[in-house]
MIBA-971178 format. One record per residue (C-alpha): residue number from 1; residue in one letter; x, y, z. Coordinates in pm, 1 decimal. Each point is the difference from the previous one (the first is absolute). Layout:
N
ATOM,num,residu,X,Y,Z
ATOM,NUM,a,X,Y,Z $
...
This chain:
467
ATOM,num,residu,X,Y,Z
ATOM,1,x,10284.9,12313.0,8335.7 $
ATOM,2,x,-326.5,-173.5,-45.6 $
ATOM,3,x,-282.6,167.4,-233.1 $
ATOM,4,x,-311.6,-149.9,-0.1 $
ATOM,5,x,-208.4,0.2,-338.6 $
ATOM,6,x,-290.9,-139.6,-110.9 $
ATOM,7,x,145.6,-145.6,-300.0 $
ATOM,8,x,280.0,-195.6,209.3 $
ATOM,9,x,-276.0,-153.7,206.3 $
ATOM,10,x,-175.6,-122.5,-307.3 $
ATOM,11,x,383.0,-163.8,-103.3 $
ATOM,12,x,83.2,-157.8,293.2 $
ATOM,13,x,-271.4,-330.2,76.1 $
ATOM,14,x,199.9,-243.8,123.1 $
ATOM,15,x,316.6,-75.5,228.5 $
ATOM,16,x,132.8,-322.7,18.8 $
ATOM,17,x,255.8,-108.2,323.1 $
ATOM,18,x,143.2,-297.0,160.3 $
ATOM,19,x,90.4,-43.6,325.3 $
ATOM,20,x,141.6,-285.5,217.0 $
ATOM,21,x,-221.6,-106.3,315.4 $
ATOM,22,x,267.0,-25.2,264.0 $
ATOM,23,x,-121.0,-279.5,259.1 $
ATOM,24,x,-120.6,-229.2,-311.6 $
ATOM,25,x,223.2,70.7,-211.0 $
ATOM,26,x,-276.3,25.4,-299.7 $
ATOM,27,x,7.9,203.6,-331.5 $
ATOM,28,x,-338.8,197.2,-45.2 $
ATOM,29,x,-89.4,242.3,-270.2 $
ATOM,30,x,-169.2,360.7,72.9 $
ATOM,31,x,-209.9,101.2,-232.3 $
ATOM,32,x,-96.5,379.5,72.4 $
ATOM,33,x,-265.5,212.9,-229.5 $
ATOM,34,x,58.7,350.7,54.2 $
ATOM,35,x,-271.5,209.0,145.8 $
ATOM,36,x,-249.2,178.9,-160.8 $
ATOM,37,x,58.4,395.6,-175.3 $
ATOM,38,x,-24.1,210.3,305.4 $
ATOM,39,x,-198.7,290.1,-193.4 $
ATOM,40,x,122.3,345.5,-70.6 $
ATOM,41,x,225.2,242.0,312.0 $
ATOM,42,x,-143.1,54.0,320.6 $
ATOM,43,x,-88.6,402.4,52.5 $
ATOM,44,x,220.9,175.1,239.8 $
ATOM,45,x,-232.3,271.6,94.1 $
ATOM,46,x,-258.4,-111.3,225.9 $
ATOM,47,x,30.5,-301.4,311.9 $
ATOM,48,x,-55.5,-324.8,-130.9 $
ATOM,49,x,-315.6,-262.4,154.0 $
ATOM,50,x,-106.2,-304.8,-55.6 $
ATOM,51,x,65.9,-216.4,-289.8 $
ATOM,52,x,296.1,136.3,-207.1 $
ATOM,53,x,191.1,-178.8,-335.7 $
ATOM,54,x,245.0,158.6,-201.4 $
ATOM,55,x,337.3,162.3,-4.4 $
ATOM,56,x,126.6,213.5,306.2 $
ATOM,57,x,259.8,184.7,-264.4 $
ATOM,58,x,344.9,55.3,124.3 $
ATOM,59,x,128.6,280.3,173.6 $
ATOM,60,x,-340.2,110.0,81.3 $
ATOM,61,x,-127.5,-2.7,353.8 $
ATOM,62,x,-350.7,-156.7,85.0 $
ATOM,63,x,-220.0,73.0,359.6 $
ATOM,64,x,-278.9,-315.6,89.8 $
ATOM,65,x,-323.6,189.3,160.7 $
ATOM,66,x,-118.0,-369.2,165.1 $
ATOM,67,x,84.7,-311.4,-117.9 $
ATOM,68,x,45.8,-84.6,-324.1 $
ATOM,69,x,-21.7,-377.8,-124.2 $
ATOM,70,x,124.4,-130.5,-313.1 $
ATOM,71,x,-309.1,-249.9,-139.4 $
ATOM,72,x,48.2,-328.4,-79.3 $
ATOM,73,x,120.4,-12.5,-417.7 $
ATOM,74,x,115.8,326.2,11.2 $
ATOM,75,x,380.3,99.1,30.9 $
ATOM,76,x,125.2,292.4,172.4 $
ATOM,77,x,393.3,90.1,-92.6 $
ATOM,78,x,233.9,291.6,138.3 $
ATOM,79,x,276.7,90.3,-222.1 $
ATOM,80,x,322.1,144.8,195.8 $
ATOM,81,x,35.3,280.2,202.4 $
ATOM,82,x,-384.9,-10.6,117.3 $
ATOM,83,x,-75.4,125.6,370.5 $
ATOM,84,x,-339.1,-97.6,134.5 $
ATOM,85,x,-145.5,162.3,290.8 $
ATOM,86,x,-223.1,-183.0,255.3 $
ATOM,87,x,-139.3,88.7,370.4 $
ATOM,88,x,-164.4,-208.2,258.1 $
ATOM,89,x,-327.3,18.4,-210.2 $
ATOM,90,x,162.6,-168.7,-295.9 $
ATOM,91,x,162.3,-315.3,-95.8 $
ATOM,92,x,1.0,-206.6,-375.0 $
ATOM,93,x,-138.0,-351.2,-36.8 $
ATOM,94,x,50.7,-182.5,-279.6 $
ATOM,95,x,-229.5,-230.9,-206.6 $
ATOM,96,x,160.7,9.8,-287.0 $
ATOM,97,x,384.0,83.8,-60.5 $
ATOM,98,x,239.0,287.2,137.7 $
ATOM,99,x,311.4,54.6,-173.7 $
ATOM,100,x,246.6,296.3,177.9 $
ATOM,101,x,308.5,-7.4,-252.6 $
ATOM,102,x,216.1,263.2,223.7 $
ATOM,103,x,404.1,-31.1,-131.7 $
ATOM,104,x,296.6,62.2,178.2 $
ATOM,105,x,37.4,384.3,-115.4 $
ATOM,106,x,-382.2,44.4,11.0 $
ATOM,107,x,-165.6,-192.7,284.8 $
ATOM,108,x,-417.3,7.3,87.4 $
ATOM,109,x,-106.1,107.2,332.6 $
ATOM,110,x,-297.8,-138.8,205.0 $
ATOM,111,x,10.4,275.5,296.3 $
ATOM,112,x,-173.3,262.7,194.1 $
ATOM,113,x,37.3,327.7,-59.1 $
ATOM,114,x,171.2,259.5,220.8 $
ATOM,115,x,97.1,-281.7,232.4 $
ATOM,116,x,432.2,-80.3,62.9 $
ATOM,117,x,172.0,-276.3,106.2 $
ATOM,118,x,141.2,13.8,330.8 $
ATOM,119,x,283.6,-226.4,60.5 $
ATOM,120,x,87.0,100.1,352.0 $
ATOM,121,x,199.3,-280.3,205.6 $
ATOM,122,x,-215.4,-131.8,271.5 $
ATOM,123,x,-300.6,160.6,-112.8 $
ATOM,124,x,-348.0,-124.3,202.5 $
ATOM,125,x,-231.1,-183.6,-217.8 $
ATOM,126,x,-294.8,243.1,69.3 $
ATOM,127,x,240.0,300.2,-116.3 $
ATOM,128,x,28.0,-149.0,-336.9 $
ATOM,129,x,-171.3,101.1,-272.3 $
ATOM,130,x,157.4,-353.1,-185.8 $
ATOM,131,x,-221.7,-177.1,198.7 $
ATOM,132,x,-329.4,256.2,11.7 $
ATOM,133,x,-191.3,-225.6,-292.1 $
ATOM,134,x,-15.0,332.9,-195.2 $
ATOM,135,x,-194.2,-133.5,-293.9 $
ATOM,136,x,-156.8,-352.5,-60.7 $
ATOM,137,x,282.6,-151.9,-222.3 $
ATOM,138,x,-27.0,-255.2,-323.7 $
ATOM,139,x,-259.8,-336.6,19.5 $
ATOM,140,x,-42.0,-196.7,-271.2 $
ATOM,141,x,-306.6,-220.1,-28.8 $
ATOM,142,x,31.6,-394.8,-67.8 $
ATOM,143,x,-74.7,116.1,-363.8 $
ATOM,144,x,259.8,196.5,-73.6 $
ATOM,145,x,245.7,-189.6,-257.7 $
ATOM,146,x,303.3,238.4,16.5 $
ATOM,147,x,160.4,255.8,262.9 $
ATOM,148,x,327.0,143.1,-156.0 $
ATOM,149,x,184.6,208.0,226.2 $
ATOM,150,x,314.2,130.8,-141.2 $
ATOM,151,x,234.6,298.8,191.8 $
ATOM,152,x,-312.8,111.6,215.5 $
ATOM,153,x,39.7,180.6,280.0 $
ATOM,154,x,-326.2,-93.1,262.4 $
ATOM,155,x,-5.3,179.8,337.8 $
ATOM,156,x,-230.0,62.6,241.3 $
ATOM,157,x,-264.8,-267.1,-3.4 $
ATOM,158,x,-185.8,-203.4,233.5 $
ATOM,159,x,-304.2,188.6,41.8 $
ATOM,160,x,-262.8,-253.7,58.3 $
ATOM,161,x,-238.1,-71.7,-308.5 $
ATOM,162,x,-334.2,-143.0,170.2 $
ATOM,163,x,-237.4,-144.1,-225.4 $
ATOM,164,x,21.4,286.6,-266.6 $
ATOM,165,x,15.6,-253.9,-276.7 $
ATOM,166,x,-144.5,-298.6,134.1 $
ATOM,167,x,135.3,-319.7,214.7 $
ATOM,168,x,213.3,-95.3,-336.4 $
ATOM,169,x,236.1,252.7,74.3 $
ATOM,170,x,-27.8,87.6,316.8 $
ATOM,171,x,56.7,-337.2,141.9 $
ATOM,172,x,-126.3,143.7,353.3 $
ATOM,173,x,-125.1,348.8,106.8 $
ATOM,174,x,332.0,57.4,165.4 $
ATOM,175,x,225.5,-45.0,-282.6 $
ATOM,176,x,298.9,225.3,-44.9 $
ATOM,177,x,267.5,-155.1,-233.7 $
ATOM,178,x,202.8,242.5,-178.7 $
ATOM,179,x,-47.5,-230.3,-304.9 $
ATOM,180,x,-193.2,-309.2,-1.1 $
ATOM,181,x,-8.5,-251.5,-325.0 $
ATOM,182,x,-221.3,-303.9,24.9 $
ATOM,183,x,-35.7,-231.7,-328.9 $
ATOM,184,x,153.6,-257.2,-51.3 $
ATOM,185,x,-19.0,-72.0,-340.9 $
ATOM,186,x,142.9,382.6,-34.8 $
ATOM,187,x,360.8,170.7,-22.7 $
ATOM,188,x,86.8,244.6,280.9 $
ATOM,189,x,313.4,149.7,-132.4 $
ATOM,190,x,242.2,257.7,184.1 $
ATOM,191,x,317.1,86.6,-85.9 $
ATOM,192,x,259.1,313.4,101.0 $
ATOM,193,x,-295.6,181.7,209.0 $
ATOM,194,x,19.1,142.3,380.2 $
ATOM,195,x,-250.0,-103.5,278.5 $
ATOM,196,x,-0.4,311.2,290.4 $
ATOM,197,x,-201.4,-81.3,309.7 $
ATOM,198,x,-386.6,-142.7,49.5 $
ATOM,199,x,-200.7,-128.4,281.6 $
ATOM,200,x,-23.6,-383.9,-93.1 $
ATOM,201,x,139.6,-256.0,-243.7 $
ATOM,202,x,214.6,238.4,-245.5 $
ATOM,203,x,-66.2,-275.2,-293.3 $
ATOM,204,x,-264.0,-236.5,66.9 $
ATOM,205,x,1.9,-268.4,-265.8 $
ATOM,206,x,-292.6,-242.0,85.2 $
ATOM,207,x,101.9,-195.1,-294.5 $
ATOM,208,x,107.3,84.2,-359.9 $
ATOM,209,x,331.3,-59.7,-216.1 $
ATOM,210,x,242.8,220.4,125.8 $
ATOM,211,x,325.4,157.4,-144.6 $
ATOM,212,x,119.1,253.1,311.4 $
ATOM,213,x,363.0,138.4,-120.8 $
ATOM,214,x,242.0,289.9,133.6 $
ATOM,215,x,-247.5,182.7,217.5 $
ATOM,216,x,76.9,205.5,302.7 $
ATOM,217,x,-252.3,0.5,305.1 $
ATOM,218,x,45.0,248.4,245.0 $
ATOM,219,x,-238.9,8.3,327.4 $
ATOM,220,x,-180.6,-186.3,-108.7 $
ATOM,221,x,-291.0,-154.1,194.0 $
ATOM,222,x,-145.2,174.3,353.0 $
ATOM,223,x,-32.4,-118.8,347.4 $
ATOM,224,x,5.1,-352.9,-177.4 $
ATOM,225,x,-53.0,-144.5,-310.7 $
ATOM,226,x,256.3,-205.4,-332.1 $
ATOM,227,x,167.2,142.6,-248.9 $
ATOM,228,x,-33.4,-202.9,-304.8 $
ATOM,229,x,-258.0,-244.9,123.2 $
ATOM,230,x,-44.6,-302.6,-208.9 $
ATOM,231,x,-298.4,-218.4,72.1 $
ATOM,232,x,-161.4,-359.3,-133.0 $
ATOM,233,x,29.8,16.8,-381.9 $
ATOM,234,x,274.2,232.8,-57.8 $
ATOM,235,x,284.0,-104.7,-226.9 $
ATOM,236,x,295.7,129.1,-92.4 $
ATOM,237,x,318.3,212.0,68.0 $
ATOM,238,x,121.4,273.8,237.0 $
ATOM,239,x,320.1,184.4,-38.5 $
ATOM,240,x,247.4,247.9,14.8 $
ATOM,241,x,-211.5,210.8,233.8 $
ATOM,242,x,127.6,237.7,299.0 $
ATOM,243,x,-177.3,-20.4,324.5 $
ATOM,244,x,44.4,253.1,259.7 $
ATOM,245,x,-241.3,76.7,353.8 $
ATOM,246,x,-246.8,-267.3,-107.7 $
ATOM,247,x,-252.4,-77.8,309.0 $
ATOM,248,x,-34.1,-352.1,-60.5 $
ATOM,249,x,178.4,-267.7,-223.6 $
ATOM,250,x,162.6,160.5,-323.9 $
ATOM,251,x,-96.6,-353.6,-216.2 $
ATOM,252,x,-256.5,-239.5,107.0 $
ATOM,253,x,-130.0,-310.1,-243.7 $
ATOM,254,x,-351.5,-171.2,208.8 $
ATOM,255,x,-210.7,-233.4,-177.0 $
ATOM,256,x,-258.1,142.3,226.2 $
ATOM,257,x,-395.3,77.0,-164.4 $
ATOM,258,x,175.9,-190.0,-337.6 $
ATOM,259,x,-356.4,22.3,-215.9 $
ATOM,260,x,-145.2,-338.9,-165.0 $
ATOM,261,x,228.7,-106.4,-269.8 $
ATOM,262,x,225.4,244.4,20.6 $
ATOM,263,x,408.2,-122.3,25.5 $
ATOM,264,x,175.1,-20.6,318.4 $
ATOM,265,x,194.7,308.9,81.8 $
ATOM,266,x,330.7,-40.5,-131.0 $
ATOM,267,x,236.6,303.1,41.1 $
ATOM,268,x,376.5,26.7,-129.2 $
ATOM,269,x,159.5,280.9,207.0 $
ATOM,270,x,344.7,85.0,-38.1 $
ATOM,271,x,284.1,322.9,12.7 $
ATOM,272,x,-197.8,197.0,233.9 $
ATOM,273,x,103.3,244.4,281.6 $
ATOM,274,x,-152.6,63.1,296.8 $
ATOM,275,x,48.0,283.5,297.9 $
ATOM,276,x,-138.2,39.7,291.7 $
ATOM,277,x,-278.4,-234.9,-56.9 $
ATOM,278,x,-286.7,-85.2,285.6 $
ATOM,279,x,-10.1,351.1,156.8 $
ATOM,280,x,-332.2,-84.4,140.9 $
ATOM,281,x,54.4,-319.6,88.6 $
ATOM,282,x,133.3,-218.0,361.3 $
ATOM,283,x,252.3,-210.6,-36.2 $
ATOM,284,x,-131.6,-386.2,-65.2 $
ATOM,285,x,-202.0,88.4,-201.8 $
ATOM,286,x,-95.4,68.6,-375.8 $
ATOM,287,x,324.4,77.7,-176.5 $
ATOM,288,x,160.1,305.1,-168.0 $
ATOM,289,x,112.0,-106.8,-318.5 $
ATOM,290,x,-104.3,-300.7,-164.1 $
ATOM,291,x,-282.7,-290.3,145.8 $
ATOM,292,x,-147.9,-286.0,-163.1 $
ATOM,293,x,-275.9,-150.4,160.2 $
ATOM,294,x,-308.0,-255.9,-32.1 $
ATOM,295,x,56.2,-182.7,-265.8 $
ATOM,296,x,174.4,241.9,-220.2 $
ATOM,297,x,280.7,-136.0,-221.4 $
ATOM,298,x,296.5,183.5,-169.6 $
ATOM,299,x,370.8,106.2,20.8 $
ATOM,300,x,207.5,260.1,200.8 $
ATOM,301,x,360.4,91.5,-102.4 $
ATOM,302,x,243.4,309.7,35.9 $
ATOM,303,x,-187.4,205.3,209.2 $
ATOM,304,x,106.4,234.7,264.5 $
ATOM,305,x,-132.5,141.0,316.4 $
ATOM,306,x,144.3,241.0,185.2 $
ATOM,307,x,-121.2,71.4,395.0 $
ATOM,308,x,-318.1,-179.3,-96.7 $
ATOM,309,x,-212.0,-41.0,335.8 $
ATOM,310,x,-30.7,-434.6,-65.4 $
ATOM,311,x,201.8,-178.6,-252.3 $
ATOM,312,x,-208.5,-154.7,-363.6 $
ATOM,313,x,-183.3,-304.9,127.1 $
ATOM,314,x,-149.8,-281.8,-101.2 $
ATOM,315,x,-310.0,-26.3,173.4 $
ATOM,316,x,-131.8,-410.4,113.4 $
ATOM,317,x,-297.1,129.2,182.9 $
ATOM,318,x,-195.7,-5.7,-257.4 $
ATOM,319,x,267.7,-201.6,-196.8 $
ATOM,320,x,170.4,156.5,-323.2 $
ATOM,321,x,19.2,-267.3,-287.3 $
ATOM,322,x,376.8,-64.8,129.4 $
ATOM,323,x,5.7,-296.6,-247.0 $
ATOM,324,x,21.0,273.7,-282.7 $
ATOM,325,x,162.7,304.3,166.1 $
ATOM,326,x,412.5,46.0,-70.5 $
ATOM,327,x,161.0,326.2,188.2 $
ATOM,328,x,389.1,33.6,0.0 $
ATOM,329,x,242.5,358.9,-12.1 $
ATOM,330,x,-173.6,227.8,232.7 $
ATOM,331,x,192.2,257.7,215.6 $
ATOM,332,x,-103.8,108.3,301.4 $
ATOM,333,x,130.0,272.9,210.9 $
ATOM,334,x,-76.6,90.2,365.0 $
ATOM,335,x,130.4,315.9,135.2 $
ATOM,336,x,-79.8,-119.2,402.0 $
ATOM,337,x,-45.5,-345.0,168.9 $
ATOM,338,x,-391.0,65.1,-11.6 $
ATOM,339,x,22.7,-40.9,-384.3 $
ATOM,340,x,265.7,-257.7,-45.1 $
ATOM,341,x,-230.5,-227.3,281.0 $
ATOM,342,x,-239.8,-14.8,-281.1 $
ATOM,343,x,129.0,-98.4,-289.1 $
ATOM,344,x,-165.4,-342.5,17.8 $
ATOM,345,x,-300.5,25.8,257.6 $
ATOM,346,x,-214.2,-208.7,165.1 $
ATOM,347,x,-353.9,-40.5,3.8 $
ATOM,348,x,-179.3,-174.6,-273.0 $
ATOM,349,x,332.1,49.1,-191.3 $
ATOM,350,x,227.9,-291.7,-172.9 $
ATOM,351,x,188.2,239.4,-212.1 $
ATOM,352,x,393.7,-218.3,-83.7 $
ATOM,353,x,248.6,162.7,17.4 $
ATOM,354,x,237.6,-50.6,-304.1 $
ATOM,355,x,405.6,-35.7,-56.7 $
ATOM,356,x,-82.4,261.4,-234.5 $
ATOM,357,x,-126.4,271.7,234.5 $
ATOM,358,x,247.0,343.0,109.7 $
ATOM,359,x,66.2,-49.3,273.0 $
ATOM,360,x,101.8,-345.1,-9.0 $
ATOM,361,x,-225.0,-246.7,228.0 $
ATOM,362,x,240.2,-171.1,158.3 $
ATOM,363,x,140.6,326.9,176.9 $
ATOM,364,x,-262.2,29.6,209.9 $
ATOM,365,x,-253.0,-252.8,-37.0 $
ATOM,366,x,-9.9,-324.4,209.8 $
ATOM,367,x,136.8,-337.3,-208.1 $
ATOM,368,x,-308.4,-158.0,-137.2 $
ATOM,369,x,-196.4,317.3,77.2 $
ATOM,370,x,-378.1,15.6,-185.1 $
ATOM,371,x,-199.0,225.2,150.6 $
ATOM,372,x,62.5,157.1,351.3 $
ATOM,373,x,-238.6,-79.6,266.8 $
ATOM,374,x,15.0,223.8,285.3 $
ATOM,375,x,-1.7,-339.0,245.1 $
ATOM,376,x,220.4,-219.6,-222.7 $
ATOM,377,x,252.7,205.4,-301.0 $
ATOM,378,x,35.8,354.1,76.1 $
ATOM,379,x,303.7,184.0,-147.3 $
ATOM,380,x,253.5,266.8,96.1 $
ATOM,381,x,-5.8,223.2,-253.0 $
ATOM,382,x,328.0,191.0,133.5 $
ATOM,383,x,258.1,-93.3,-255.0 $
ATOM,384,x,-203.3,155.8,-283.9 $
ATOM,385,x,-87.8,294.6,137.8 $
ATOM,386,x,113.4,303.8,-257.1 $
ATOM,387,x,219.8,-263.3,-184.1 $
ATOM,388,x,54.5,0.2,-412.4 $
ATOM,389,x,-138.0,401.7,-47.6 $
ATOM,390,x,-177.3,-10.6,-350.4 $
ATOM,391,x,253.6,351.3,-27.9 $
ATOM,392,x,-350.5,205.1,-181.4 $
ATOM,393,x,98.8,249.6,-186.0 $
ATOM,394,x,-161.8,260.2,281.8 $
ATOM,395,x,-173.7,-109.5,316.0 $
ATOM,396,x,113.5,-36.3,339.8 $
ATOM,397,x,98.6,-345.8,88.2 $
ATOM,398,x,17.0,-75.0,334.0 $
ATOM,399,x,-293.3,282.3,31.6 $
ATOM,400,x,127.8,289.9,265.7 $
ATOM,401,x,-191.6,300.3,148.0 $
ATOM,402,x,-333.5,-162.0,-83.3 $
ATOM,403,x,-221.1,-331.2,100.9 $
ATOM,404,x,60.7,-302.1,-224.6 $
ATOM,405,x,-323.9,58.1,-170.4 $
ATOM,406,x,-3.1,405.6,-56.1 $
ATOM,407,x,39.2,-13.8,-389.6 $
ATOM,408,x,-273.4,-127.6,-165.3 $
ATOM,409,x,54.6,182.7,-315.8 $
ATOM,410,x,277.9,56.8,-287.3 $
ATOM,411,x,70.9,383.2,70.5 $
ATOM,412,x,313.4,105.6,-156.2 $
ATOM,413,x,168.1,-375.2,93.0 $
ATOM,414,x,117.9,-248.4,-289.9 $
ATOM,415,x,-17.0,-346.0,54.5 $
ATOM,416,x,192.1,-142.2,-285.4 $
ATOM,417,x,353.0,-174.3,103.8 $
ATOM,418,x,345.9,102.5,-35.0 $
ATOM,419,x,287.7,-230.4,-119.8 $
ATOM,420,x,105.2,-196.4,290.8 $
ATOM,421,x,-390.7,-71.3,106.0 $
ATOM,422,x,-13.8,-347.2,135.3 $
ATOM,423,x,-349.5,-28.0,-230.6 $
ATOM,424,x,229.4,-0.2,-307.1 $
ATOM,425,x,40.7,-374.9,-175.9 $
ATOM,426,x,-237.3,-153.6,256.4 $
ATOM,427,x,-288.6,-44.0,-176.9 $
ATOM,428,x,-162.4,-313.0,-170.9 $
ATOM,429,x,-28.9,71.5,-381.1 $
ATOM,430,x,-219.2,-351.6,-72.2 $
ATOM,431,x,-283.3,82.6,135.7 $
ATOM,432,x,-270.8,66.7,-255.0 $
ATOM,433,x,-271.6,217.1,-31.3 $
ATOM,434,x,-376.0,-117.2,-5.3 $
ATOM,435,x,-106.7,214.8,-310.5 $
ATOM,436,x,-361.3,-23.6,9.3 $
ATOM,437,x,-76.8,326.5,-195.0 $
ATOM,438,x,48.5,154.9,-353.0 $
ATOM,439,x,302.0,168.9,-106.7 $
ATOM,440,x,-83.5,320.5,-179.6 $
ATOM,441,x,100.5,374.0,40.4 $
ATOM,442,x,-314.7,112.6,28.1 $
ATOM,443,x,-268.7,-287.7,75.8 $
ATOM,444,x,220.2,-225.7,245.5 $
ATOM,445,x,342.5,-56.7,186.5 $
ATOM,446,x,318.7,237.6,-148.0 $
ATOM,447,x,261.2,-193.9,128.3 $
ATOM,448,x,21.7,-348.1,198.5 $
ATOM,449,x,343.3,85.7,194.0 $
ATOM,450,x,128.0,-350.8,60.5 $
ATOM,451,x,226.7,-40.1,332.4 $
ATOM,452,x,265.1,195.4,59.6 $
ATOM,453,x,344.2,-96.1,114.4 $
ATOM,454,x,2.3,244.8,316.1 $
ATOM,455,x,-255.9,19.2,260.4 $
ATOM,456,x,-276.5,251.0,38.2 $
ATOM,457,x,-168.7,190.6,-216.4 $
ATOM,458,x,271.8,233.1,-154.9 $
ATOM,459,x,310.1,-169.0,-180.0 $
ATOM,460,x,336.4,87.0,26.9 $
ATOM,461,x,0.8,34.1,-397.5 $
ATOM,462,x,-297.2,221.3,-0.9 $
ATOM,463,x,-311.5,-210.8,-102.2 $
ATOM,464,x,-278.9,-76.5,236.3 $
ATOM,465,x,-161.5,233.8,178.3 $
ATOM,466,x,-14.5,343.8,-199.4 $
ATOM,467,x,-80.0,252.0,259.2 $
């Protein structure tokens, strides 16, 4: 467990950490000054407002009156086993720097109070209270130098924030990210933490250096919106995570709105697993796991989706940066014909498919196929309907007694794989990581958890994905 003294801030000054840039193959050195003292522990006995520092101690349970914002050179930290409650009136924006250290045995909560999950199949979108925007959620300002997130539960967002704290932040009136981070000379870490349901964009990252590791979003998004979003000027790695109900794509890397010399977005996204993605979404369109698009460079590798609405694509209308994009090891699974039609879509779409890929290609794709044109190279998908099962510990594969897209949520299922899973030995272990961020228990990135030999998030041997 993590205990936060002022002393220990006073020791620890500097990080060093070296990483690997994955398209250009070109050593860089991090050098990372820890953030300021954070001042003395936060009260517990009255609603906080406005701008807050300090320590929210742990075990100790902490109610926001309005919104609170963390000011720029000031450092906010949670030590484990915090709960913070927040309501439609409240939301925290963050100048300066927000450390939650949540553990395994002793996780933080960002929630609303008095308010339960419902995780009933086939349950209407304006029945939800996932997708209510309950309270206003996490934004960062393009100050902020440092958002650790470490086993942090944060549910119920997506209220919209207006201009409360100026066009910075609220990059338009309408705004309603769960969690937005926007500097791109700043580390946007999240590792081991769950995502439960929002309006919007779950994780907007407008730009920034990004370490996103072994993270479980559930229902996330509303009657649209991305789950980790990555925009112009966002670098680094996702993986590990769990996906499950997302509206939109799971993964999407868009050099779109990159600001004036900031670097090209370059995401490395591997060992992910994806169910049920693009609820709210027509077939042709968007995606509902992974999606690179305008100009966006990067990797893909030993990912799986399962009954996701549209295969990953790579988008050529506006054109990724296919010169420096690799993708290889992906599973897909299609309970029906509807899903296994879309695979690889048309539309603006010149996703390859690979020798790699489960199923393979030449099964059921057309010789020399590239991209299927409804006019010129459609596909039967028929062969590779319910074929390979990923054999999950506990879900329902094909899915009986409810639509395809009823479970949107984790409930009491487990997703890891059983020996025998067609997922085990498939993966690509050379695929490395774009490490972008410190390494430090407390001030940066835990664990980098390189590629594992098994698709998907959760490995037959137990590492991965923790939840």
């Amino acid at each position: 467990m993590y205990k936060i003294t002022l002393p220990f801030f006073l020791l620890c000054t500097l990080v060093l950490s070296g990483c690997t840039k994955w398209a250009h193959d070109k050593q860089d050195i991090y050098v990372y000054h820890a953030p300021p003292p954070p001042g003395g522990a936060i009260p517990t006995n009255t609603p906080l407002c406005g701008s807050i520092k300090g320590v929210m101690q742990a075990g100790q349970t902490y109610v926001l009156g309005c919104t609170i914002n963390v000011p720029a050179g000031d450092t906010l930290i949670l030590e484990q086993g915090v709960t913070v409650y927040a309501d439609t009136s409240s939301g925290i924006i963050v100048h300066g720097t927000l450390i939650s250290l949540g553990t395994k045995a002793q996780p933080n909560y960002f929630t609303v109070k008095g308010i339960a999950k419902d995780n009933t199949p086939n349950l209407p979108l304006n029945q939800d209270p996932a997708h209510k925007g309950l309270w206003k959620g996490i934004l960062c300002d393009v100050t902020c130098p440092l958002l650790v997130l470490k086993w942090t539960h944060l549910d119920f967002a997506g209220a919209a924030y207006g201009t409360v704290d100026g066009p910075a932040v609220a990059q338009s009136p309408g705004t309603s990210f769960d969690f937005l981070f926007q500097n791109p000379n700043g580390n946007c870490i999240v590792e081991d933490s769950w995502f439960y349901g929002g309006t919007d964009d779950c994780m907007r990252i407008s730009n920034g250096k990004l370490h996103v590791f072994r993270n479980t979003f559930e229902k996330c998004g509303g009657s649209g919106g991305d789950i980790v979003n990555c925009k112009g000027g966002s670098v680094g790695t996702i993986a590990y995570n769990f996906f499950i109900g997302s509206a939109y794509n799971g993964q999407k890397a868009s050099n779109k709105g990159q600001p004036v010399g900031a670097p090209q977005c370059n995401i490395v996204m591997y060992n992910s697993t994806f169910v049920n993605g693009g609820v709210r979404i027509q077939a042709g369109s968007r995606a509902g796991g992974i999606d690179f698009e305008q100009g966006a460079e990067g990797a893909f590798y030993n990912n799986v989706f399962v009954n996701c609405r549209v295969g990953y694509r790579v988008v050529n209308n506006p054109v990724a940066d296919t010169a420096h994009l690799s993708y290889g090891n992906n599973y897909q699974w299609a309970d029906s014909l509807v899903i296994a039609n879309q695979f690889f879509t048309y539309g603006g779409v010149c996703t390859k498919p690979q020798p790699t890929d489960i199923p393979n290609p030449s099964l059921y794709l057309p010789a020399n196929f590239y991209y299927p044109d409804p006019q010129v190279n459609s596909y039967d998908g028929t062969p590779v309907v319910q074929y390979e099962n990923p054999k999950f510990v506990n879900y329902p594969l094909p899915v009986v007694g409810q639509p395809l897209f009823a479970y949107t949520a984790i409930g009491n299922f487990d997703f890891h794989i059983q020996p025998g899973s067609p997922l085990i030995g498939k993966g690509n272990t050379t695929i490395k990581p774009l490490t972008v961020v410190p390494m430090d228990p407390i001030y940066g990135a835990t664990e980098v958890t390189l590629p594992g030999a098994d698709l998907g998030c959760y490995q037959i041997n137990g590492s991965g994905n923790q939840h």
